[in-house]
N, C-alpha and C positions, 0 to 999 in steps of 0.2 A: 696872752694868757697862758699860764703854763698847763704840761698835763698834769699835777698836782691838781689844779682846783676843777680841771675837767670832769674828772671822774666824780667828783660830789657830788655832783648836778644830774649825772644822770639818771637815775633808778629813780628819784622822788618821783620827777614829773610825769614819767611814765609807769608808775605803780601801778599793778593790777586795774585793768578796768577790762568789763565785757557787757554785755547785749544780751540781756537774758528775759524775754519774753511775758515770763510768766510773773514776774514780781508787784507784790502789792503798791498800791501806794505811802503804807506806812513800812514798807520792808526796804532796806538800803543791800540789794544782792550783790552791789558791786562801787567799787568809786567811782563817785561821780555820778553815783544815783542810780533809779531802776532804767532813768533816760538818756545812762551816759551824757549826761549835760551838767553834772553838777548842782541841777535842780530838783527840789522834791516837791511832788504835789501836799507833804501832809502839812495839814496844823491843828491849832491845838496846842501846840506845846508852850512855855509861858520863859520870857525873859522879867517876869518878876520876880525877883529874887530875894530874898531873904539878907540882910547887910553881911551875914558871915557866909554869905554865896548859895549854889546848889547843891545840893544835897549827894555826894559821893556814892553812889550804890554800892559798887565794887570795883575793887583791882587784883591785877595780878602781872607778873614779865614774863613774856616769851619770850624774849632772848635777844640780840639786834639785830637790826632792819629797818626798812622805812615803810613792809607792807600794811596797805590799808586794812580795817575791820569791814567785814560784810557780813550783814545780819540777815535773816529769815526765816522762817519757821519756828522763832523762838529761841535759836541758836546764834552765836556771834561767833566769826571764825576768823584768821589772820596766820600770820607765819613768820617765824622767826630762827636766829642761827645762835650755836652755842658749841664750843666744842668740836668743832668743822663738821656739823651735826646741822641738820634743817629740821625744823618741826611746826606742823601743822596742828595748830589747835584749835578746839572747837568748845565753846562756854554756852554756859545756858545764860541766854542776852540778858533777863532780870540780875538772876544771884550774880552770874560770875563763877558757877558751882563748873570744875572741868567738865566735859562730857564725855568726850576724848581727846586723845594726840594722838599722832604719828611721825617717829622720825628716822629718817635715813640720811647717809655720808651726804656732806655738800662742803666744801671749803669755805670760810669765811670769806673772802675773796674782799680782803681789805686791803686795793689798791688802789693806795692816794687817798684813801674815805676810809668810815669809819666800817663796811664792811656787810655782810648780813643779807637777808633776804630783801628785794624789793617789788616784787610784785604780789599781786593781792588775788585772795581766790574767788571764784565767781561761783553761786550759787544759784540753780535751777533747781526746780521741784525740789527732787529728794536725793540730788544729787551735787557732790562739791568739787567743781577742775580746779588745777592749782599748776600754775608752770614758774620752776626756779630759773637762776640765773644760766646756769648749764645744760640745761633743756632736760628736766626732768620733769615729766607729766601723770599727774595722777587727777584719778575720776574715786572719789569714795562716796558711799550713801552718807548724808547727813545724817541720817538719824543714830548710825552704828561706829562711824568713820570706818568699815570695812573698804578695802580696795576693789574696784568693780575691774578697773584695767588699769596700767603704768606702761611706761617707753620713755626712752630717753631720746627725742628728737633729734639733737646735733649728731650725735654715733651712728644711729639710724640712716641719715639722710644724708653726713657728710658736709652738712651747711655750715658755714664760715661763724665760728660765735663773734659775735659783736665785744670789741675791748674789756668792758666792762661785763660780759653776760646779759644773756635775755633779758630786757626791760619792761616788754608789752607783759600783758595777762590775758590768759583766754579770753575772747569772744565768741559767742553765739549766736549761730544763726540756724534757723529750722532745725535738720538734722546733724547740724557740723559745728566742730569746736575748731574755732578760726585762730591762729599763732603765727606772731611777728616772727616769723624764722626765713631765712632767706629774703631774697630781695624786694619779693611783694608779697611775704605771708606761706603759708600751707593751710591745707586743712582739714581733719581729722572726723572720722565718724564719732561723734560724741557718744554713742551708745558703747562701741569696741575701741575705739581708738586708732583705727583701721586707716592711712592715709590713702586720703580720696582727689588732692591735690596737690602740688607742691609750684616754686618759684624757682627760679637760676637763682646757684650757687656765689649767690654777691651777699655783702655784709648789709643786715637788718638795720633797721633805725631803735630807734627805743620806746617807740609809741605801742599803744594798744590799738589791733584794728577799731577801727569805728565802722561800725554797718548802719547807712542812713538812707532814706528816700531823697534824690536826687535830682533832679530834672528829670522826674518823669519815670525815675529807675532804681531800681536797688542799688546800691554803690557802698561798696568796702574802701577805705581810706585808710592808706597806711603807711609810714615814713620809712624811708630807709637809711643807710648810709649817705647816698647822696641825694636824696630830694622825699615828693612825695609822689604816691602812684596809686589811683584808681581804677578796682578791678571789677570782674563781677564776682560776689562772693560763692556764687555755687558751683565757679568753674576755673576762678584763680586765670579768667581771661584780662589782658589789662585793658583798659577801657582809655586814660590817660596818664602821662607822669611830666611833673615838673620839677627841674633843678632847682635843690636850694641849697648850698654847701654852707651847711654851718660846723665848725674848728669841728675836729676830731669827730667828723659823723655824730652829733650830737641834736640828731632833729627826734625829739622825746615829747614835746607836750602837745597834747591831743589838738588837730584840726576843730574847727568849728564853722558849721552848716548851717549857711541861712539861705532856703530855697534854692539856689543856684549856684551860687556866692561861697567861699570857703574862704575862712581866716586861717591864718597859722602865724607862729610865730617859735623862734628861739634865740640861745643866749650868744655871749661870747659878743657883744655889739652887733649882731648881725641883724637882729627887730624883729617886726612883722609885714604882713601884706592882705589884703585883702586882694581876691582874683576871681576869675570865672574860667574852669578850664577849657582848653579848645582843642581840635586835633591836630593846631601847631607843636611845635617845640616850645614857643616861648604862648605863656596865657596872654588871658585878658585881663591887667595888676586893674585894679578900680582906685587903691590907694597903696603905698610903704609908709613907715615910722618906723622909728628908732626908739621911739618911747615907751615901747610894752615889747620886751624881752622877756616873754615868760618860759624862763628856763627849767622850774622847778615844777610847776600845778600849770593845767592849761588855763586860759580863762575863761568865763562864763559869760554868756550871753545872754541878756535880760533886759526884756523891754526895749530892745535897739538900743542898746550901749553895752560895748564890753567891758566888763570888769576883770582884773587881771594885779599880778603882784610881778612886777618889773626889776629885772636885776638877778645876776649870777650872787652865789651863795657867797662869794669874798665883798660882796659889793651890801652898802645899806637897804636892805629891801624897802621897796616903793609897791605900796599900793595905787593904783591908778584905776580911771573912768575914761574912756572913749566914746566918742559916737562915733556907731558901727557907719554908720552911710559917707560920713568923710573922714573918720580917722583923727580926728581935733579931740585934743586932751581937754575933760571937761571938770577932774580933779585929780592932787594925786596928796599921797597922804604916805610919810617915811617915817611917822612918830611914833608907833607901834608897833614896828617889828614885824607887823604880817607877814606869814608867809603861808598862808594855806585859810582856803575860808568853801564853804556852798553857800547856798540862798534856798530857803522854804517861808513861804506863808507872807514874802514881802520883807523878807527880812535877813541880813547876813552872820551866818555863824561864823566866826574868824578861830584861827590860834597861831598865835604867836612866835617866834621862833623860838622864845626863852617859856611856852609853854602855859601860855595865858589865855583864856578864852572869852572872848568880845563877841557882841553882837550889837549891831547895829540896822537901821533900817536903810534896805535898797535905795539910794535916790542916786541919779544922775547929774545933781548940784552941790551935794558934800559928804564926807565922811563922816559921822558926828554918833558913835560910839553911845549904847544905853546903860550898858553894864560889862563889868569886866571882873575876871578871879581867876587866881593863880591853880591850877590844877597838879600839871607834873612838873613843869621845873626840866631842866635838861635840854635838851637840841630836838627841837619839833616840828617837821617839816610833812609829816604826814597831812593829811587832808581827815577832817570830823566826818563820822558817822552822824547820822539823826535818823533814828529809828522808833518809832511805838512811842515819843515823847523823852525819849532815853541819846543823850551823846556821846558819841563812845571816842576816846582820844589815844594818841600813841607816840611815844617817843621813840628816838634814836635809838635807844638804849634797850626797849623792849617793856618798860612798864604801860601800861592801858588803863581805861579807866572808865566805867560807865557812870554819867552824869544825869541825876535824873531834873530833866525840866517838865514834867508831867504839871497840871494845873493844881493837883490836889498836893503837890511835893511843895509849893511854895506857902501854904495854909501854915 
């Protein structure tokens, strides 16, 4: 595979995700949910729709990118590049009316790809972190976008930037704002921004820490350049790591934690594995496949089967169904272009690459689509918001779009 189509793939699948505590269950503060799983407790929301689709609330473009939307407090925020210019904006989630922006120098950094921001900001309280490609970090209040603190991590610290730039997004834990920088992460007093940890001077991977309960223990999970490594989060001690070389340092899409157990998986034909880690060198594999390459969105795990979208971005994208316990393909589904989907309420919210949005119901034994309508059109690789009844979508290119599925919008 050449390095042309490497760099494509990297910034989606690790777009902005963090662990932010305090979030509601109809609030989306980060992708992939309040539970970093890609799942949301809300419902309510209605896939009946109306034959000319749902209802458009609002749009507007920030600029290009592949950052996700994260909504809260009534605010929708994301980030975008124009002009080798970076800007953080922030919409009031209903209208779409600005609230504010912010922007400072950033390169388009369109090598091989189309360029742009790719990670997504994460929202606590009253407060919005945001980290680019080049390790620029800012903390601004939600409500004002004032700057509480900024730094630029890599100059700071010295840490090796990854080919393509930063891919992870903050995470959260109690008092520390946790960043994929160096080898297993750093981590920052989120109140100051104050470095309270740091990792050896080796090349990051492009995931987003994942902070999970673990065997018994708080456990930070995080990819690097060459595999993945488990620390403890409040001291950046490592706990385990395991080799997994996938082409051009490109292990990006988020681990997944079942009790003990950790899925991973990336592209470039390399697969996935389920394992149990141990204080060896080599784990405990439970199962490998070759069949769920999720190079771009991690997969989701629901009800003991993973769900996942299979295939580097040159290749026809495959939706696929696993069973988590052996790894046996239980459907797979290339007719529609999926390439980014969550699950709420029993149900799958999809979009398409060419920017279509499906949903369909979670099952284990088929694909089988309820409704479908064309939104933005363009290259769409981001991952849906589902927030308050409201889906917020986003392309390539920087157009967005709040979708309303509320019960009383399909009347």
């Amino acid at each position: 595979m050449s390095r042309f189509f490497s760099c494509k793939l990297i910034f989606f699948c690790s777009l902005g995700l963090s662990l932010a505590s305090t979030a509601t269950a109809d609030d989306w503060n980060q992708l992939r949910g309040p539970s970093r799983n890609g799942v949301s407790d809300e419902k309510g929301w209605t896939d009946k729709w109306p034959q000319s689709g749902p209802k458009v609330l609002w749009k507007a473009n920030v600029g290009l990118g592949f950052s996700g939307i994260s909504v809260a407090g009534g605010r929708a925020v994301t980030m975008g590049n124009a002009d080798n210019n970076d800007t953080v904006f922030c919409f009031d989630a209903l209208t779409g009316k600005e609230a504010w922006k912010h922007t400072y120098p950033s390169p388009l950094g369109d090598k091989y790809f189309d360029g742009g921001t790719t990670g997504t900001p994460t929202i606590e309280k009253d407060r919005v972190y945001t980290l680019n490609r080049w390790g620029d970090v800012f903390c601004f209040e939600l409500g004002t976008g004032k700057i509480v603190w900024t730094r630029n991590v890599q100059t700071d610290t010295s840490a090796p930037l990854p080919d393509w730039g930063f891919g992870g997004s903050p995470a959260i834990y109690e008092n520390l704002l946790v960043l994929n920088v160096g080898e297993s992460g750093m981590a920052l007093e989120k109140a100051t921004g104050k470095t309270v940890w740091q990792s050896p001077k080796k090349p990051a991977g492009y995931t987003t820490p994942l902070i999970v309960n673990r065997a018994g223990r708080k456990e930070l999970i995080i990819g690097s350049g060459q595999g993945f490594l488990g620390v403890e989060p409040a001291t950046g001690k490592e706990i385990w790591r395991m080799k997994w070389i996938t082409q051009y340092g490109v292990n990006a899409a988020d681990p997944i934690v079942d009790n003990d157990l950790i899925f991973i998986s990336s592209g470039y034909g390399k697969g996935g594995a389920l394992f149990r880690p141990t204080s060896e060198p080599e784990p405990e594999f439970i199962w490998k496949t070759k069949i769920l390459r999720t190079q771009l969105n991690g997969a989701i795990l629901y009800e003991k089967h993973l769900y996942g979208v299979d295939g580097d971005t040159t290749d026809t994208a495959t939706l696929r169904c696993l069973e988590l316990s052996t790894g046996k393909e239980k459907w797979a589904d290339s007719g529609h272009k999926i390439r980014s989907f969550i699950i709420a309420d029993g149900k799958m919210i999809l979009v398409s690459e060419p920017g279509e949005l499906f949903v369909a119901p979670v099952s284990s034994e088929s694909f089988k689509p309820t409704v479908a309508t064309q939104i933005l059109g363009g290259k769409t690789w981001t991952s849906p918001t589902l927030a308050n009844g409201i889906v917020y979508l986003r392309n390539a290119r920087g157009d967005i779009a709040g979708v309303d599925l509320r019960p009383t919008s399909a009347k």
